[in-house]
C-alpha positions in Angstrom: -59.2 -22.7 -200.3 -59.3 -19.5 -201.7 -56.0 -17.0 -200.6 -56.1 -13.8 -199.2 -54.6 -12.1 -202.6 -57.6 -13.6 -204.5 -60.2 -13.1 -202.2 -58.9 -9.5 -201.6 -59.6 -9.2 -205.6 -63.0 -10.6 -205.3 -64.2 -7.9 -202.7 -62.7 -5.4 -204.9 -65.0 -6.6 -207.9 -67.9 -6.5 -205.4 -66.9 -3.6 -204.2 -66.8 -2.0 -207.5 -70.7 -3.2 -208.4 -72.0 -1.8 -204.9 -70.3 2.0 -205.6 -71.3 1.3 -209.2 -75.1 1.6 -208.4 -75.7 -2.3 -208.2 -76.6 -3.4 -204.7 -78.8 -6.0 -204.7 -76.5 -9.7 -203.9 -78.5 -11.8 -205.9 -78.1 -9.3 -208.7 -74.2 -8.7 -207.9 -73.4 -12.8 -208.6 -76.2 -12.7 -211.7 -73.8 -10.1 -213.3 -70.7 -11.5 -212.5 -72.1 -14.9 -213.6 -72.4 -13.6 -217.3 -68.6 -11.7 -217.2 -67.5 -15.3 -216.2 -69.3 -17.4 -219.0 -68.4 -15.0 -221.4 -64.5 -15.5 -220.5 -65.4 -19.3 -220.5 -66.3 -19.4 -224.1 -63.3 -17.3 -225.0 -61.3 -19.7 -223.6 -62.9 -22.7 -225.0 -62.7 -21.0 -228.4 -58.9 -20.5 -227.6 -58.2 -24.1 -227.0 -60.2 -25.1 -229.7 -58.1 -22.9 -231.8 -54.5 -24.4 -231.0 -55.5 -27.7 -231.0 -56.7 -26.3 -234.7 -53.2 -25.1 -235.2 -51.3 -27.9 -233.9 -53.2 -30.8 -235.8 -53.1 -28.1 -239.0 -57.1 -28.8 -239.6 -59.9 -26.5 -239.2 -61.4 -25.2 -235.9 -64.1 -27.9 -234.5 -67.0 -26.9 -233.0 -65.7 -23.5 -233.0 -67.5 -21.0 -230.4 -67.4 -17.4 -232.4 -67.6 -17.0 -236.2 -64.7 -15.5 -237.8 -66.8 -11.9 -238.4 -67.7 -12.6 -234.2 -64.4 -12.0 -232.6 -64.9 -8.9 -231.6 -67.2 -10.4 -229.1 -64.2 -12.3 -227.4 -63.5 -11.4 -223.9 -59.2 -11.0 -225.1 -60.9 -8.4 -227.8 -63.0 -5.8 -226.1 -61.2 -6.5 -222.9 -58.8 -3.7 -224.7 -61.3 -1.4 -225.9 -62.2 1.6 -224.3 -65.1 1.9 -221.9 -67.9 3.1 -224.6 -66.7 1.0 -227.4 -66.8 -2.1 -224.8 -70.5 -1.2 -223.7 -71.6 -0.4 -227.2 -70.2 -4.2 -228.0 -72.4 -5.1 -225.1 -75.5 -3.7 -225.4 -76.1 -3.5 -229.5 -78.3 -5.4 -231.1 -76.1 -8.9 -232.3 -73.8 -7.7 -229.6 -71.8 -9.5 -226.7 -74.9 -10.0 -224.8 -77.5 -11.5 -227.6 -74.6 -13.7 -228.6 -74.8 -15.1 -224.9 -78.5 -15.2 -225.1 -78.6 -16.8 -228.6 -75.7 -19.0 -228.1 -77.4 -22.4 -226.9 -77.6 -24.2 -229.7 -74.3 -23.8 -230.8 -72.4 -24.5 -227.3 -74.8 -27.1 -225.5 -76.3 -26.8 -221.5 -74.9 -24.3 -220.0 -75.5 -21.8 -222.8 -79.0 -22.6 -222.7 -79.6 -21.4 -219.1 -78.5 -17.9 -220.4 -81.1 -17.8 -222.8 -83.5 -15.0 -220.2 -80.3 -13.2 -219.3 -80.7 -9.9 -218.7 -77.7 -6.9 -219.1 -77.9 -4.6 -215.6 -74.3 -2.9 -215.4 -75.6 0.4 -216.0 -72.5 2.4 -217.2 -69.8 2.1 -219.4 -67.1 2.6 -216.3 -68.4 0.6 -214.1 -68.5 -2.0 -217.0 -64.5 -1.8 -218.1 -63.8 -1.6 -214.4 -65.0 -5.3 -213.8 -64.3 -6.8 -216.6 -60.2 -5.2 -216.0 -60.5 -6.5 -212.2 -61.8 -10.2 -213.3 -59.1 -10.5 -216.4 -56.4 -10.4 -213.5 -57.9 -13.2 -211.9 -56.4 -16.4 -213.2 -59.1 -19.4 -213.7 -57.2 -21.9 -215.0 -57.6 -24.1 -212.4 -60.2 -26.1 -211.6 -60.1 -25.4 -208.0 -59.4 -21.8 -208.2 -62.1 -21.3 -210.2 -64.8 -23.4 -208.0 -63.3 -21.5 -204.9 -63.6 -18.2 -206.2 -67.4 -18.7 -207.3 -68.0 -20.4 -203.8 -66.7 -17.0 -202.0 -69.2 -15.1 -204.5 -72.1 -17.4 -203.0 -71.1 -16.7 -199.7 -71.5 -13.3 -199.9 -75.3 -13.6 -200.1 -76.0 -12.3 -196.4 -79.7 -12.0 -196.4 -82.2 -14.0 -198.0 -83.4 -13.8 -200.9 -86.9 -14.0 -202.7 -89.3 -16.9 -202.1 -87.5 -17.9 -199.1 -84.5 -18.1 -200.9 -80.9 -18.4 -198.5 -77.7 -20.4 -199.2 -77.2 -23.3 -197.0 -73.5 -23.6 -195.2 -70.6 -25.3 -197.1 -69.5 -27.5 -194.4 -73.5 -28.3 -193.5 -74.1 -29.6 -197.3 -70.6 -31.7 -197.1 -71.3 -33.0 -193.4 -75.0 -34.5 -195.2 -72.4 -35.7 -198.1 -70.0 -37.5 -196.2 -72.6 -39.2 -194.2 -74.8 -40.7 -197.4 -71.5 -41.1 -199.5 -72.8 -41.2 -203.2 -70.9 -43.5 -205.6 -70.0 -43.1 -209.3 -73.3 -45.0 -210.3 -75.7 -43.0 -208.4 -78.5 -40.3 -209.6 -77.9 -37.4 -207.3 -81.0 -35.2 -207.4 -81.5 -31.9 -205.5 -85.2 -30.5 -206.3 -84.6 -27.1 -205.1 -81.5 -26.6 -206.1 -80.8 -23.0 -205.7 -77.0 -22.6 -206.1 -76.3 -26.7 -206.7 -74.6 -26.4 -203.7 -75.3 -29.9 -202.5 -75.0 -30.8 -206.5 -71.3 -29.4 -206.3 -70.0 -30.9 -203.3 -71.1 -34.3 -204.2 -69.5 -34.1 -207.5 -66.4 -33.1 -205.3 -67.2 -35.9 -203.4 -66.6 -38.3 -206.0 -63.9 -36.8 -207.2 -62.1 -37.1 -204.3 -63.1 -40.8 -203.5 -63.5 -42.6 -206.3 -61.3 -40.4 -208.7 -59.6 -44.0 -210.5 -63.3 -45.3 -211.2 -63.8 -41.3 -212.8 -60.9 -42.3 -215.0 -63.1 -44.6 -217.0 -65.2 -42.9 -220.3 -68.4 -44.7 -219.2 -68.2 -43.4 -215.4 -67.5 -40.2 -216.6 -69.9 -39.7 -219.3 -72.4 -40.7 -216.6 -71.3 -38.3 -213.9 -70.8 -35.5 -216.8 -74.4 -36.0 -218.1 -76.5 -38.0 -215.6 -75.4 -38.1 -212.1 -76.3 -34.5 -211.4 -80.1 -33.4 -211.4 -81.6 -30.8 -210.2 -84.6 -28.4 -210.4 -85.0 -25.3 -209.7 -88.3 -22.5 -210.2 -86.0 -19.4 -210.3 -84.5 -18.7 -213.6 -82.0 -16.6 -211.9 -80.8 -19.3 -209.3 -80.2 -22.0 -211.9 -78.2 -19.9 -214.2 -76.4 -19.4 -211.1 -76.2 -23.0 -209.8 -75.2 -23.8 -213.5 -72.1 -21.8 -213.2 -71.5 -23.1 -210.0 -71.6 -26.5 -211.2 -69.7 -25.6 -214.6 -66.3 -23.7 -212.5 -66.2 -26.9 -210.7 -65.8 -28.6 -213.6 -69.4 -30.7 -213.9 -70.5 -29.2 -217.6 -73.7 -31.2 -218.5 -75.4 -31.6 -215.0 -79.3 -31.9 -215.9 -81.2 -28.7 -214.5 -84.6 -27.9 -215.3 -86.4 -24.9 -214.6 -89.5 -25.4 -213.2 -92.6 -25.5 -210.5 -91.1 -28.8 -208.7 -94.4 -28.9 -206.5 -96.7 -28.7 -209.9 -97.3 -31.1 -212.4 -95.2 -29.6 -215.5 -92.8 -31.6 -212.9 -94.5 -35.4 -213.8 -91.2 -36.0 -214.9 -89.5 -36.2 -211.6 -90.8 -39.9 -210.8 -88.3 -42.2 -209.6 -85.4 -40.8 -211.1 -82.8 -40.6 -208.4 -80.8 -42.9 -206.2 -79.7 -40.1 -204.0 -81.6 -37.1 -202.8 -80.0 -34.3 -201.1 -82.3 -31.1 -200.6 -83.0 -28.1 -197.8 -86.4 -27.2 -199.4 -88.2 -24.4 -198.7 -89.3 -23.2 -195.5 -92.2 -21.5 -194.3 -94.1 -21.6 -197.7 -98.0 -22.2 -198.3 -98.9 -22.8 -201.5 -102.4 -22.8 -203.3 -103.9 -26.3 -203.5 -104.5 -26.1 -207.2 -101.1 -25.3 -207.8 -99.5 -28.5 -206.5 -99.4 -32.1 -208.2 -102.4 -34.4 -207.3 -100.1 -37.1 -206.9 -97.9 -35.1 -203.7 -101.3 -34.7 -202.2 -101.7 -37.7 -202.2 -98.8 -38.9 -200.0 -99.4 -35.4 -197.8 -102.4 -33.1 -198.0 -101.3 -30.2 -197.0 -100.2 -26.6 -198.5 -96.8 -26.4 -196.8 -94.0 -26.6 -198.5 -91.7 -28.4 -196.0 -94.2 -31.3 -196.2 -95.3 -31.2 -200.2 -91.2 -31.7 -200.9 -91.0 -34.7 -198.5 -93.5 -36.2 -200.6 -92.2 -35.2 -203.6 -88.9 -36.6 -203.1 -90.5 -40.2 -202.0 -91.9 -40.0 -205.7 -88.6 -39.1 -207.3 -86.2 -41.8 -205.4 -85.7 -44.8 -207.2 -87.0 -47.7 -204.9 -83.8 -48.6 -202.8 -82.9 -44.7 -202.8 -81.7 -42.7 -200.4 -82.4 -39.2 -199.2 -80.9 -36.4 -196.4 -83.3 -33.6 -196.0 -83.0 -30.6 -194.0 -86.4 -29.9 -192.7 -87.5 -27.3 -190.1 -88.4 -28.6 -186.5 -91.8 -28.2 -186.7 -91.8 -31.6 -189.6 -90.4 -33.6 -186.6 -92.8 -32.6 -183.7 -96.0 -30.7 -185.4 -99.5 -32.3 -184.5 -101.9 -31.7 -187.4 -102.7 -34.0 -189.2 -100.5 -33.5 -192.6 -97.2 -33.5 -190.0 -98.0 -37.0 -188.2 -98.6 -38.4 -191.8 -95.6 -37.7 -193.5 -93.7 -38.4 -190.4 -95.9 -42.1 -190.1 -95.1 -42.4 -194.1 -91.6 -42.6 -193.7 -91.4 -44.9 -190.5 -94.1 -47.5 -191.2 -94.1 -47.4 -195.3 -90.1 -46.5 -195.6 -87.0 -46.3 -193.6 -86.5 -43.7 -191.4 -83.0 -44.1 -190.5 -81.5 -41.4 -189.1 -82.4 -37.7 -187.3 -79.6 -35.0 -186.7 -80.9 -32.4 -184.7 -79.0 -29.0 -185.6 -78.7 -25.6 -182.9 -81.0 -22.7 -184.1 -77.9 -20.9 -185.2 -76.4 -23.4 -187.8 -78.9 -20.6 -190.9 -78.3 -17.1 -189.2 -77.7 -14.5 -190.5 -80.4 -15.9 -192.9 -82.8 -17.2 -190.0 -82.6 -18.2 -187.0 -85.4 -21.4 -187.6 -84.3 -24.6 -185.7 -83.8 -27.5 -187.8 -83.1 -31.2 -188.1 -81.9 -33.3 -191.0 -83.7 -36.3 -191.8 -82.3 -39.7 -193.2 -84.6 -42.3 -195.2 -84.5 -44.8 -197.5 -87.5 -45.2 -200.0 -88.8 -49.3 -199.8 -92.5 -48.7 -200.3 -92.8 -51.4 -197.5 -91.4 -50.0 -194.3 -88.4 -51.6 -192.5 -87.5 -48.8 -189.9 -86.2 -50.4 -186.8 -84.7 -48.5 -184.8 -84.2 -44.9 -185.8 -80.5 -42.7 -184.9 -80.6 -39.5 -183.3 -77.9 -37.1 -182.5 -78.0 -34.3 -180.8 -75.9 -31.6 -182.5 -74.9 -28.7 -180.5 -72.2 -27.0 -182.4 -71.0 -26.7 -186.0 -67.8 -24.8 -185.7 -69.0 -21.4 -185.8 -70.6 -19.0 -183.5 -74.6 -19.1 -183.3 -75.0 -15.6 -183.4 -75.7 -13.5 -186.5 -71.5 -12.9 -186.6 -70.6 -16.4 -187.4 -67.5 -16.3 -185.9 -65.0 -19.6 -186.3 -65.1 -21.3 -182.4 -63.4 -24.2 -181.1 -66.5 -26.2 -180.6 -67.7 -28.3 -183.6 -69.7 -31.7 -183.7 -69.5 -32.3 -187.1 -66.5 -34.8 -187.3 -68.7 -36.6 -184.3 -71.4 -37.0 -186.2 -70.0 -38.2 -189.5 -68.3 -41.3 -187.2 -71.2 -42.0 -185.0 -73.5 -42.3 -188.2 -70.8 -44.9 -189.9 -70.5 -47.0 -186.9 -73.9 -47.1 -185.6 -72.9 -50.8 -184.5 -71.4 -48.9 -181.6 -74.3 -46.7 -180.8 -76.4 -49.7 -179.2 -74.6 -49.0 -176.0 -75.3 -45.8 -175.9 -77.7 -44.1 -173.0 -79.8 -41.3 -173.7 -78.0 -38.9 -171.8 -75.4 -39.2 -175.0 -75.3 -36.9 -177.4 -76.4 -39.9 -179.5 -78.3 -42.8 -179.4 -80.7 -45.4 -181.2 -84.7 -45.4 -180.6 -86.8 -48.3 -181.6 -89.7 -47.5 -183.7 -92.2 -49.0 -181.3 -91.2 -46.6 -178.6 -91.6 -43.1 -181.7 -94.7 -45.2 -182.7 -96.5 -44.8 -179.2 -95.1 -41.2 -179.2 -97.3 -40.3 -182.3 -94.4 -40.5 -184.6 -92.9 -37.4 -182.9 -89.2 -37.3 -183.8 -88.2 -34.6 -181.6 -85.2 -35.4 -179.7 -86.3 -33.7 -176.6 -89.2 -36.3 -176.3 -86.3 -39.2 -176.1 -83.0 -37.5 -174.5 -82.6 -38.2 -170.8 -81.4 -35.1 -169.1 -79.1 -35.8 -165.8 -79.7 -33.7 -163.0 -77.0 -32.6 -160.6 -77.9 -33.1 -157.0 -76.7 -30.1 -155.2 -77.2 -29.9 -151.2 -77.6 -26.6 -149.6 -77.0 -25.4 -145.7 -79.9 -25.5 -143.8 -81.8 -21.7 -143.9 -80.8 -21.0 -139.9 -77.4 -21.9 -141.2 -77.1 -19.6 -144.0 -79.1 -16.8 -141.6 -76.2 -17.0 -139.2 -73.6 -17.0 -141.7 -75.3 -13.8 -142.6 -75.0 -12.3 -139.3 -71.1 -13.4 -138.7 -70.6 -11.5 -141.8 -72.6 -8.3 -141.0 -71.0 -8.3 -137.7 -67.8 -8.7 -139.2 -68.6 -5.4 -141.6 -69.5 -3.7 -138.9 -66.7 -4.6 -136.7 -64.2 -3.6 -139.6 -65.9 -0.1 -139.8 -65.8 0.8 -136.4 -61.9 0.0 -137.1 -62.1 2.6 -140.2 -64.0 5.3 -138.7 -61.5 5.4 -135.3 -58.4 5.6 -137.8 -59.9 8.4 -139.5 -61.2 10.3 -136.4 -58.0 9.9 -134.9 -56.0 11.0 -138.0 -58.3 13.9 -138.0 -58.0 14.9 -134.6 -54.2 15.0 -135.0 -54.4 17.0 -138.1 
């Protein structure tokens, strides 16, 4: 949890980019994202440097060169502005080493390879990097926190639909599928990795002893983690995000995950977790034969459905969060993909979420949609739950409130033996698949929750007339009252 003395230090760094001339968020955390890799390497070189000293052998794997350490953060960070800038923005300077640096210091310094230098002056330039050397990131979780308060401070979307999906939604979804150590956790629009992150946490937290072990840990270092990702500036973001919380060789490629230059993705993961795209429609020749296949259609909502039945492993898993319209549209491309799932998969579970859960990034209703791939059906009965609050206010604001389902829901889903019992009046219940079957494979829980209506009884109209006339005789009576106190007050005046 980050404190109020470091998150008082963050706004002042953000502050200091807006008044600087950089406003744009998404531009803001790109920055920032640099300034923080580049104190990374420093202090891997550092460590690198005493274990050097202490075993009294050379440097391994050393970062910088010995004629490159005046590109260390604990160099220019002394230099004045224009010398620091100059170091920046020279040819062979701070910058290109960042750019050129990914075959010397593995994944992460790969995704810098497009990086682009946008602090525009020399002052503004010292002035962060003096605000972000105060900050200590030694820890682990310090560091994670601080880069999850950056991401928070994205408060309008961003381009191609682009908009950061709540903390505590992405760990509600990850509590409820529970990854273990051996899974393949995939996200194919992975934007920040912010479902990446918190299942990594996840594991850490609940199977840290297994973690302990070289195998389990070389697995979740280099292949639990996938994801993809079309914007080159959102993975280099999601990479950091991923690296500060201590996961440095996650697998993130950069690419068209709806195209074919992503054939690769084909039954890959155990686990998908994903909020794809909303809203999109994308030219037919763009997207991968094989998606249109499951779903012919150009909406993206639909076209990453399919794409995540072809990259689960058979026995996988998925929690998608998918706007309403997937769970109650009537063309023809929405009843498929909703009939795919139930009667060639297993649809297992629908949590419907209030309109609010995305503002202020949109105000779209959604639902999040269980399923495990079997190429052979096996839905039975399918779990719905009726979410009507997450903790915060629905309103643009955001507020914290009292009222929050989420623990609810996280028990309900791991004791569904219990929810047999359950009416439909509850705020969850079980459906069989015949009943969504003769519904058209609508999985809208409107069409399946039982309202109860309060019986009210009301006095007869003549009653409520008379009623009306007691009381107007009654005014009446108490201003003839009034008006003889004040005549007779006047008259003795």
């Amino acid at each position: 949890m980050i404190t109020g003395e470091l998150r008082s230090k963050i706004d002042k760094v953000w502050e200091a980019f807006w008044t600087g001339g950089l406003s744009n968020p998404i531009t803001v955390i790109e920055q920032m994202t640099y300034l923080l890799f580049i104190r990374r390497l420093d202090d891997l070189h550092t460590q690198r440097e005493q274990k050097a000293a202490f075993l009294k052998k050379p440097i391994e794997n050393a970062v910088y060169l010995p004629l490159e350490n005046e590109l260390r953060w604990s160099y220019f960070k002394n230099t004045d502005p224009e010398v620091m800038y100059r170091l920046f923005t020279r040819n062979g300077g701070v910058f290109d080493f960042l750019k050129n640096l990914g075959a010397r210091e593995g994944t992460f310094a790969a995704y810098m390879k497009g990086a682009t230098f946008m602090i525009p002056t020399p002052r503004l330039l010292a002035q962060v990097v003096d605000m972000l050397s105060e900050i200590n990131m030694d820890d682990r979780d310090t560091k994670g926190d601080v880069y999850e308060y950056l991401l928070s401070k994205i408060a309008s979307a961003g381009q191609n639909g682009q908009f950061r999906t709540p903390r505590h939604i992405i760990k509600m979804i990850v509590d409820m599928v529970r990854p273990s150590p051996e899974d393949i956790i995939c996200d194919p629009s992975a934007g920040s990795c912010g479902f990446l992150v918190a299942a990594g946490e996840y594991l850490r937290e609940h199977h840290a002893a297994e973690l302990l072990k070289p195998s389990v840990q070389k697995h979740f270092q280099e292949q639990a983690l996938m994801g993809t990702e079309f914007d080159p500036t959102m993975l280099r973001i999601g990479a950091m995000n991923l690296m500060l919380h201590g996961m440095d060789n996650p697998h993130l490629v950069q690419v068209d995950a709806l195209s074919e230059d992503n054939a690769g993705f084909t039954e890959k993961a155990t686990v998908v977790l994903a909020n794809p795209p909303f809203k999109g429609s994308l030219d037919r020749e763009a997207v991968d034969p094989k998606l249109l296949n499951i779903v012919d259609s150009k909406k993206t909502e639909l076209l990453f459905l399919g794409l995540i039945l072809k990259g689960l492993q058979l026995g996988g898993q998925a929690a998608v969060i998918v706007p309403d319209g997937v769970v109650f549209g009537n063309s023809k491309a929405h009843q498929t993909i909703r009939k795919t799932l139930i009667d060639k998969h297993m649809l297992t579970g629908v949590v419907s979420m209030p309109s609010g859960v995305f503002k202020p990034y949109a105000g779209v209703s959604t639902a999040i949609l269980f399923f495990t791939k079997t190429g052979v059906g096996g839905t039975d009965k399918v779990w719905f739950y009726d979410m009507q609050a997450d903790g915060y206010s629905l309103d643009d604001k955001r507020q914290p409130v009292s009222q929050n389902d989420i623990a609810d829901v996280v028990a309900r889903w791991h004791n569904l033996g219990a929810e047999a019992d359950r009416t439909r009046t509850d705020k969850s219940f079980l459906v069989p698949v015949a009943e969504i079957r003769g519904n058209n494979y609508d999985l809208s829980i409107n069409r399946y929750k039982q309202t109860v209506h309060e019986q009210k009884l009301f006095e007869s109209p003549e009653t409520i007339i008379a009623q009306i006339e007691a009381l107007d005789e009654e005014r009446r009576e108490l201003l003839e009252d009034l008006k003889s106190v004040v005549l007779s007050d006047f008259v003795s005046a």
